[in-house]
Each structure stands twice: as C-alpha cells, then as structure tokens.
C-alpha positions as CSV (number, residue, x, y, z in Angstrom):
1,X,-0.9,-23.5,-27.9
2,X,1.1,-20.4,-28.0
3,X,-1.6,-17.9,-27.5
4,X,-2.6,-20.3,-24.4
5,X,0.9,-19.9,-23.1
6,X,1.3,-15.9,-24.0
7,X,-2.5,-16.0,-21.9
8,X,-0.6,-17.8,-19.3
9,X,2.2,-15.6,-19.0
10,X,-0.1,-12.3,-19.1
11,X,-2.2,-13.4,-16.3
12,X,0.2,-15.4,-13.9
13,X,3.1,-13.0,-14.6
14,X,4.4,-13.5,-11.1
15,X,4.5,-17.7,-11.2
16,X,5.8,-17.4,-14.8
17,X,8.9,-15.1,-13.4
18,X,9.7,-17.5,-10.6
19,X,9.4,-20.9,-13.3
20,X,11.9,-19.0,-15.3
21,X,14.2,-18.0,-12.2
22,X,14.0,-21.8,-10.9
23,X,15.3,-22.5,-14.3
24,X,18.5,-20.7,-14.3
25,X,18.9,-21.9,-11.1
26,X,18.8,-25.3,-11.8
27,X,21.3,-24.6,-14.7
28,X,23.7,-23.2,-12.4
29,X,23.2,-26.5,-10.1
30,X,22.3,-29.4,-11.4
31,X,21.7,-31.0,-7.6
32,X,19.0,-28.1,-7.4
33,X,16.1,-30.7,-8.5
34,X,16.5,-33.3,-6.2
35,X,16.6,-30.8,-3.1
36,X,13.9,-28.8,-4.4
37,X,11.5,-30.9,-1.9
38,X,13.8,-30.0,1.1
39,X,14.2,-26.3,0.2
40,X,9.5,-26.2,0.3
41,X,8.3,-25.6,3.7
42,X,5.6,-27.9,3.5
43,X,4.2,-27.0,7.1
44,X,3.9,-23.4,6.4
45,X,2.7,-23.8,2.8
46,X,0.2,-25.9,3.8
47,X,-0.7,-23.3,6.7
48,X,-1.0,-20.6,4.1
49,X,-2.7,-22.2,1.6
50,X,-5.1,-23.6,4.5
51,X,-5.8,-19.5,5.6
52,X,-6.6,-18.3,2.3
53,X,-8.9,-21.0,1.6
54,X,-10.9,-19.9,5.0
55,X,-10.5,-16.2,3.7
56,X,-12.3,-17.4,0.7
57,X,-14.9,-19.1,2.4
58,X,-16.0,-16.0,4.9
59,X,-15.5,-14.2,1.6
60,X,-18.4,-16.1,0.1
61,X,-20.1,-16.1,3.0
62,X,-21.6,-12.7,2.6
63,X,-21.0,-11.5,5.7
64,X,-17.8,-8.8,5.2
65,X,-19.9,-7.6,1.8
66,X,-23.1,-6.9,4.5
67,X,-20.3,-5.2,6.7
68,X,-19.4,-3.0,3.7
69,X,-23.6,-2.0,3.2
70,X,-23.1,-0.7,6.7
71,X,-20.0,1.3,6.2
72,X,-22.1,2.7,3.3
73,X,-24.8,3.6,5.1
74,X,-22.6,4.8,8.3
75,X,-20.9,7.1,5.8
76,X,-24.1,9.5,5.4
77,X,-22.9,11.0,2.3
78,X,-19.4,12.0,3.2
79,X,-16.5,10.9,1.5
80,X,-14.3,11.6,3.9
81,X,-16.6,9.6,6.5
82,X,-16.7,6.8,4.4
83,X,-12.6,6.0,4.4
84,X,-12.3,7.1,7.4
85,X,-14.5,4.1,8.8
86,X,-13.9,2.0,5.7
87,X,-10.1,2.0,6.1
88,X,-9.9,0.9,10.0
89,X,-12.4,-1.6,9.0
90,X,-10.3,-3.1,6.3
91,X,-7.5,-3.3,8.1
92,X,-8.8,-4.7,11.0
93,X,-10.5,-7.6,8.5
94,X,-6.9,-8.3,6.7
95,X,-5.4,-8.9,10.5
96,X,-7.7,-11.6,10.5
97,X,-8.5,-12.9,7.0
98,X,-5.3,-12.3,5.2
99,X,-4.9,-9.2,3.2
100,X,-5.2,-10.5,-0.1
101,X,-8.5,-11.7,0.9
102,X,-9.5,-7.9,2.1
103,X,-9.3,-6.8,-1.3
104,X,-11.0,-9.7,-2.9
105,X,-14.0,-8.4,-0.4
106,X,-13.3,-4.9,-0.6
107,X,-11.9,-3.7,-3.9
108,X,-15.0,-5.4,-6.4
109,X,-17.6,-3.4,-3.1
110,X,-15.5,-0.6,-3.7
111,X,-15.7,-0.8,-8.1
112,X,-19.4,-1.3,-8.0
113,X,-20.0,1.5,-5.6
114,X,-18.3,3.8,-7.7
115,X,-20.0,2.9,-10.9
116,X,-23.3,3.4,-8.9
117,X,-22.4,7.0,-7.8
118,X,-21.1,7.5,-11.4
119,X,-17.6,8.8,-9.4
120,X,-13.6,7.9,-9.9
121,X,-12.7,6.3,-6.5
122,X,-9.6,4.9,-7.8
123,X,-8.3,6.7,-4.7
124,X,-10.2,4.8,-2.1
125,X,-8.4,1.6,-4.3
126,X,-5.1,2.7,-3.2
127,X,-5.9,4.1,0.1
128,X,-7.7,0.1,0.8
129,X,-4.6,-1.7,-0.5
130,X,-2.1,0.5,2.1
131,X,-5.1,-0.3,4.3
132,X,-5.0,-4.2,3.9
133,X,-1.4,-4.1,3.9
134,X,-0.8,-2.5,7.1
135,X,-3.9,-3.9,9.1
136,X,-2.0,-7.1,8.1
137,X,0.8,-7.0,9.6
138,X,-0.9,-7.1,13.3
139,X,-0.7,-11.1,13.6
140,X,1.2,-14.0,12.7
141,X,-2.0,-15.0,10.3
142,X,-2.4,-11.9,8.3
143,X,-0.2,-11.9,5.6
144,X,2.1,-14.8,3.8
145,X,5.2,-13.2,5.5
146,X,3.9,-12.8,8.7
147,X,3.1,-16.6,8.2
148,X,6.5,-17.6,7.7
149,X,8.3,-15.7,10.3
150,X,5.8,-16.9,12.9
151,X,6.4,-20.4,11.8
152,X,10.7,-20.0,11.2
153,X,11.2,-18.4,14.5
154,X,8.8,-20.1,16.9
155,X,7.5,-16.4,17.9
156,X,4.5,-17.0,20.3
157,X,1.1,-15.2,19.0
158,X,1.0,-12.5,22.1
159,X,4.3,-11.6,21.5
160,X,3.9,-11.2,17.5
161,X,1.3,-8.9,18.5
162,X,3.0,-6.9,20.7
163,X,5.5,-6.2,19.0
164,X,3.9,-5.1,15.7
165,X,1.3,-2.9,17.4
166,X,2.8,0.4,18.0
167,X,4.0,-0.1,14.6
168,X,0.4,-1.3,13.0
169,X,-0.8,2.0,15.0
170,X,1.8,4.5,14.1
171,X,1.0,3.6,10.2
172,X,-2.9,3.4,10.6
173,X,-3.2,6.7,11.8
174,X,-0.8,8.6,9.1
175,X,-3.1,6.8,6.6
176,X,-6.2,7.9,8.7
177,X,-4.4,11.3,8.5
178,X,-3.5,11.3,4.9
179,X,-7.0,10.5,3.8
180,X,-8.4,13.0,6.1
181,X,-6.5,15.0,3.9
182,X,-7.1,13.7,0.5
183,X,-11.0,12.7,0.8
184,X,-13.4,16.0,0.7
185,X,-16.0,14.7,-1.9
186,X,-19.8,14.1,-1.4
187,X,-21.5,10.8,-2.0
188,X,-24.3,11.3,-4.2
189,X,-27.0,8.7,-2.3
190,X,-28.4,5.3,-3.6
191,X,-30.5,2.1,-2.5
192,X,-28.3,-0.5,-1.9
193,X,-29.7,-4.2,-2.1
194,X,-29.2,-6.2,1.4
195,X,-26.4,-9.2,1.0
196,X,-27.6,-12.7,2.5
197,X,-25.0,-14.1,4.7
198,X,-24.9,-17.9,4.4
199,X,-24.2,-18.9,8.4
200,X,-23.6,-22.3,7.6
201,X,-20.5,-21.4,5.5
202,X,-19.7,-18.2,8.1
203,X,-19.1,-20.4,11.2
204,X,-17.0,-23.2,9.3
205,X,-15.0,-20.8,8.1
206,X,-14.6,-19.7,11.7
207,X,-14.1,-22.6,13.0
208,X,-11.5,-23.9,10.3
209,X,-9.5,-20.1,11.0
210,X,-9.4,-20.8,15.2
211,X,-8.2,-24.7,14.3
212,X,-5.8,-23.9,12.3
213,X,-4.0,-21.7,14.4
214,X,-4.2,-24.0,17.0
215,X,-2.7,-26.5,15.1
216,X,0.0,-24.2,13.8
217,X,1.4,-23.4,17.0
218,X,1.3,-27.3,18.4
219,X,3.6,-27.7,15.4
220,X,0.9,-29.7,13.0
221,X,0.8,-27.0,10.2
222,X,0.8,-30.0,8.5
223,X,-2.8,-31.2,9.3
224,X,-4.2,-27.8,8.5
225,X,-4.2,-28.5,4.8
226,X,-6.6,-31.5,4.9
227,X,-8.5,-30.4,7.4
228,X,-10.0,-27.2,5.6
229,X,-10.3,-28.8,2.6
230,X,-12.3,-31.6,4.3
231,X,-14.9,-29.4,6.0
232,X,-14.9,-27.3,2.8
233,X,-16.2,-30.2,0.4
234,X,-18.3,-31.0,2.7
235,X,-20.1,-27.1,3.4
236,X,-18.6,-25.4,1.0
237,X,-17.4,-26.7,-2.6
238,X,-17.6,-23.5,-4.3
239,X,-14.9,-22.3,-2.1
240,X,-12.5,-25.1,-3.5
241,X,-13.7,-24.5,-6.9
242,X,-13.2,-21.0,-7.2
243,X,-9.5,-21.1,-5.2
244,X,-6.7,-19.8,-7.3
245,X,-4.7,-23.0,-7.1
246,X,-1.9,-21.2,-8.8
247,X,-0.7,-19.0,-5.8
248,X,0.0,-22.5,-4.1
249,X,2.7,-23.3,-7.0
250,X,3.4,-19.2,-6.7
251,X,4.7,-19.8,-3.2
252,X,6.2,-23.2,-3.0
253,X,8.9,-21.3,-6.2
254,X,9.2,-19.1,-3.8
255,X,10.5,-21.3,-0.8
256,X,12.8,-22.5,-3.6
257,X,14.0,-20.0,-6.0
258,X,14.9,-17.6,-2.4
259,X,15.7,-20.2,-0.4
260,X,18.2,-21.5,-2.9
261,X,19.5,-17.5,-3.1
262,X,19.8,-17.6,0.7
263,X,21.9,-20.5,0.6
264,X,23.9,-18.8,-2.6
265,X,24.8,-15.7,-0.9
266,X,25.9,-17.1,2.2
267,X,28.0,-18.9,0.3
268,X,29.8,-16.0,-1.0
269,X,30.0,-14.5,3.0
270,X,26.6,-12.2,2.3
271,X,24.4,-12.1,4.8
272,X,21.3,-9.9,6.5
273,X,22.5,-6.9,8.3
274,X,23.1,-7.5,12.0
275,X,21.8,-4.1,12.9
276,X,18.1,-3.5,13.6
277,X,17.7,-0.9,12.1
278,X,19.9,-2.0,9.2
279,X,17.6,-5.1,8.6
280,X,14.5,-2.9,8.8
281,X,15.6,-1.1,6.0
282,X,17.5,-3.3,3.5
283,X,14.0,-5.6,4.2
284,X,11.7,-2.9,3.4
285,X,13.8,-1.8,0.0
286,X,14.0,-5.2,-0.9
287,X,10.4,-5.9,-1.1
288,X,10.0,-3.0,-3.2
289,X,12.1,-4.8,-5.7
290,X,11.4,-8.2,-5.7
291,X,7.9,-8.4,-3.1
292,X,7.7,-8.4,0.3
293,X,7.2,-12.5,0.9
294,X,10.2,-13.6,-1.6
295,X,12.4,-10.9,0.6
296,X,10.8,-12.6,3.5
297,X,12.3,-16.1,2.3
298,X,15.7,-14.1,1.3
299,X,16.4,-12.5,4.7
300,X,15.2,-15.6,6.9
301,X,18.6,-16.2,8.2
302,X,18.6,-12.5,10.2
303,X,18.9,-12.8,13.9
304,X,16.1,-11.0,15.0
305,X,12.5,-11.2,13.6
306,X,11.0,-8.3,14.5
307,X,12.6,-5.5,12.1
308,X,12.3,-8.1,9.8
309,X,8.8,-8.2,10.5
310,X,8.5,-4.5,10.4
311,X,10.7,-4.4,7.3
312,X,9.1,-6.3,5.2
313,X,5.5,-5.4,6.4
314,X,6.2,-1.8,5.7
315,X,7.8,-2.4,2.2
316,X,3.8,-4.3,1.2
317,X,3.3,-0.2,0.2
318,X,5.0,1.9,-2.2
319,X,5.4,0.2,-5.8
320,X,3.0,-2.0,-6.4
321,X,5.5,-5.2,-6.6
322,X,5.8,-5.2,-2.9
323,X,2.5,-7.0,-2.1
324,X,0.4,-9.5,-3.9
325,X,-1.9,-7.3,-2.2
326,X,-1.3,-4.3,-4.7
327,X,-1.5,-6.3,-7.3
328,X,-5.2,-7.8,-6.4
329,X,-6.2,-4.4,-6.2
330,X,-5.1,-3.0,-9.2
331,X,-5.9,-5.6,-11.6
332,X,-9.7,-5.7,-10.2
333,X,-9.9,-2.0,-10.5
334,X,-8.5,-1.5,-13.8
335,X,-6.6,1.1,-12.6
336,X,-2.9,2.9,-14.0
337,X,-0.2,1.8,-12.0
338,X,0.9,5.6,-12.1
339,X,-2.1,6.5,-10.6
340,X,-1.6,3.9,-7.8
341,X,2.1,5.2,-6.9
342,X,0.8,8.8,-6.7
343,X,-0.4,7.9,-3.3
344,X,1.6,4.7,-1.9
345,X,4.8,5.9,-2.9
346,X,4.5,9.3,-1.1
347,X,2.8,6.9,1.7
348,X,6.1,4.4,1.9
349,X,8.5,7.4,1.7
350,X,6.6,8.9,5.1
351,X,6.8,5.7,6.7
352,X,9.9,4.5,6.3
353,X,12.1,7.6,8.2
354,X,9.6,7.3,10.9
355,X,9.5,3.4,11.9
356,X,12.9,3.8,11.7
357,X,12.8,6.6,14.5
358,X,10.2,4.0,16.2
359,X,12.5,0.9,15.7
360,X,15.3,3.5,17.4
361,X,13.0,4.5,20.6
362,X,11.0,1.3,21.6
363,X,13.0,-1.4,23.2
C-alpha cells in the first residue's frame, strides 16, 4: 500500500501537489467542498480533455511518425539541417495537435534516432520542447491555456491568431537562430523502416479535431467530450485505453485549487496588473513558478487576454515547471534537468525583454 502510494506520488508528482494544495484549502474553508463543482469548468475541461484524446489518436495513427522519416531523410546528414526543418515542423504540429501531444510524437522519434546514430541529442530534446511550446501558442487549440482563454473571454479564432502571430514568429525564428548556432554535427546515415499510417484512425481523428472546434465556439464544449469518445470506441479503442486519465483529475484541481486562489486574493484587494505590459510579465514569471496553465487559471480575472496570452505562452520555456510540455520531454528522454535549463533558460531570458519591446510597438 505504501510503496503503491510513494509509486503514485513519484510518477503523478504534479496531481499529488494540487490533492495536497486542495486540502489546505479546504481546511482554511470548510464551504470549499460543496463549490468545488462550480469552481470546474466543465465546458473547457471537457474541450481539453476531448483535444488530447484526438492528439492521441493522429498520434497512433502513424502518420506524424512517417512525417518524421521524412524530416530524416530531408536532413541528408546534417545536423543543423535536420532541426532546422525538424523544429518548424514541430511547432507547426503542436498549433494543431496540442503540444503535449508533439512530444509524445516527437521526443520517443527523437530518443530512438539517437540511439541508432549512437549520438547525445539531448539538445534536439530541449530545442523540440521550446519548439512545441511556442508553435503552440498560434491557436486557441494548441495548448491547455490557450484553451481556457479562448473559452473565458469569447476571443473569435481569426482574432486569437492574429494576435499571437508576430509573436509565434518573433520566437520561432530566435529558436531557428539559436539552433543555427548550436547544431554543427554530422548524422552518421542509417535505414530507417517505413511507419504504416492507419487512415481509418487518421481521418476520425480529423474529423473529431474540426467538430470539436465547431462545437467549441457555438458554445457546446460540452458535447465535445462524448462525442470523441463515441467515435473513438468505435475506430479506435486503443486510443481510450492508452489515455492518461490522470491529467483529466490534473486539470479539474487546477480550475479549483487557482480558481479558489483567484477568488482569495481578490479578497484581500490583489489583483492582475492593469498594465499590458505589466500582465505580460508577472504572467510569464508566474508560470515559471507554479506552470503556465495553473497561472492561466490565477490571472483569468485580467482585462485584456492578449498579454496574458503572450504571458503565459512565453513563460511554457525556461524551467521546466512552466509547461507540462517540458516535463513530457524530459521524463521520455531521461535527461538532467540541468542539462535542459542550459538551453531554455538562456532561451526565456532572450525572449522575454524582447516581447516586451513587441507588446510596446504593435497596437
């Protein structure tokens, strides 16, 4: 029992955090238990979990793994070619699949390639997960965040977009830059076995990702839930089997344990900054601290979404708390988390002075 629990603890470190946050919260107020259901947005929890469960699904589908043979094989032996195509690609993928899917996909590719070549590529890890994260933040659907302003605000897709681009841009090509930089290596070359993408599985899962955001922005995030798990029974099981049920627990805490911190401090008169850029920056150095979707939840009550948006998106690099993300990628590659910070914290700290300037210039 207690080694199951200690297990427990190891692996779902983040839930077990949040359970014990929950209770001192509900032993500072008492009331806390029977408006835990009202402090849950169901909608947008059922939204997220509905998107992950389609991430899986084109996961298993095979085709982003036959994507990555290509990149391979695009890459003609240079290291520097192969994140320079690899990392656009990524973060073009986690705009559409969610980020945290990207690395399920993109971190095991990267592992086994590595082992192949006999070659540490613990670099390309990091440089994927700054990837993921940034490609991310493009649309409302990306990333868990993303998912929860786009719901609390009402922002219309286009606009979301629109807004985030010249920021998406500005931090894609400092990455591009920085691996231009970093990468100078040779790939050593191997055979690589062909990946057979199951179509039946691919177009559901496209088909599930388009109705869901439909149904989002009528206002039926509701319906989204039974809906993918409906078509997925009936095409794809394994994709229910193998879903980390956990991270649905993971983020109905944290619509509770933040939203009932929101409600706490403006209690006590504490509240976002009213400033842009001030949001943009408290945001950001939050997530560093306590992750970039539980600041999300914390800061909801801001006036204006977009540095939020930025904020928040921008603080899923540097330490690895800031995104579920980093955390993915690390644990699947085994990796040291000092090894990780040598290249997202230098990465956050270039980022953050200059989407402040951009937050300052664009109107």
């Amino acid at each position: 029992m207690a080694r199951g629990l200690k297990e427990f603890i190891r692996r779902e470190w983040f839930l077990s955090s949040l359970l014990v946050l929950y209770v001192v919260l509900l032993l500072r107020d008492g009331s806390l238990l029977k408006r835990t259901p009202a402090l849950i947005d169901w909608g947008g929890l059922s939204l997220i979990t509905s998107l992950i469960l389609v991430s899986r699904g084109l996961e298993l589908s095979g085709a982003f793994m036959r994507l990555s043979l290509q990149i391979i094989a695009l890459s003609r032996g240079s290291e520097r070619r192969l994140a320079l195509i690899l990392l656009p690609a990524i973060a073009l993928s986690s705009a559409i699949i969610m980020n945290d899917t990207a690395m399920l996909i993109f971190i095991p590719f990267i592992v086994a390639l590595s082992r192949l070549i006999e070659r540490d590529m613990t670099a390309l890890v990091v440089f994927s997960a700054i990837a993921a994260n940034v490609g991310s933040a493009l649309t409302p659907i990306g990333n868990p965040q993303n998912i929860i302003i786009w719901r609390y605000y009402g922002v219309p897709f286009p606009d979301f977009v629109a807004y985030m681009l010249p920021f998406v841009l500005l931090w894609l090509i400092l990455l591009l830059l920085f691996a231009f930089v970093t990468f100078r290596g040779s790939l050593p070359e191997r055979k690589l076995h062909q990946v057979k993408v199951r179509e039946g599985l691919l177009w559901s899962s496209l088909f599930l990702l388009i109705a869901n955001i439909v149904l989002a922005r009528e206002g039926k995030a509701l319906w989204t839930l039974p809906l993918t798990v409906g078509v997925l029974f009936l095409v794809g099981r394994d994709v229910l089997l193998s879903f980390d049920w956990a991270l649905v627990l993971t983020f109905a805490f944290i619509f509770v344990d933040f939203g009932e911190l929101s409600e706490i401090m403006a209690s006590l008169g504490l509240h976002p900054p009213s400033s842009e850029i001030g949001l943009f920056i408290s945001s950001a150095l939050l997530s560093q601290v306590v992750s970039n979707v539980p600041a999300t939840v914390l800061l909801l009550s801001a006036e204006n979404w977009g540095p939020l948006a930025v904020g928040v998106n921008a603080g899923g690099t540097g330490f690895m708390v800031g995104s579920l993300a980093n955390l993915i990628a690390i644990r699947i590659a085994r990796m040291s988390i000092r090894k990780f910070h040598r290249y997202s914290v230098p990465y956050f700290l270039l980022i953050l002075p200059l989407s402040t300037l951009f937050l300052w210039i664009l109107p």
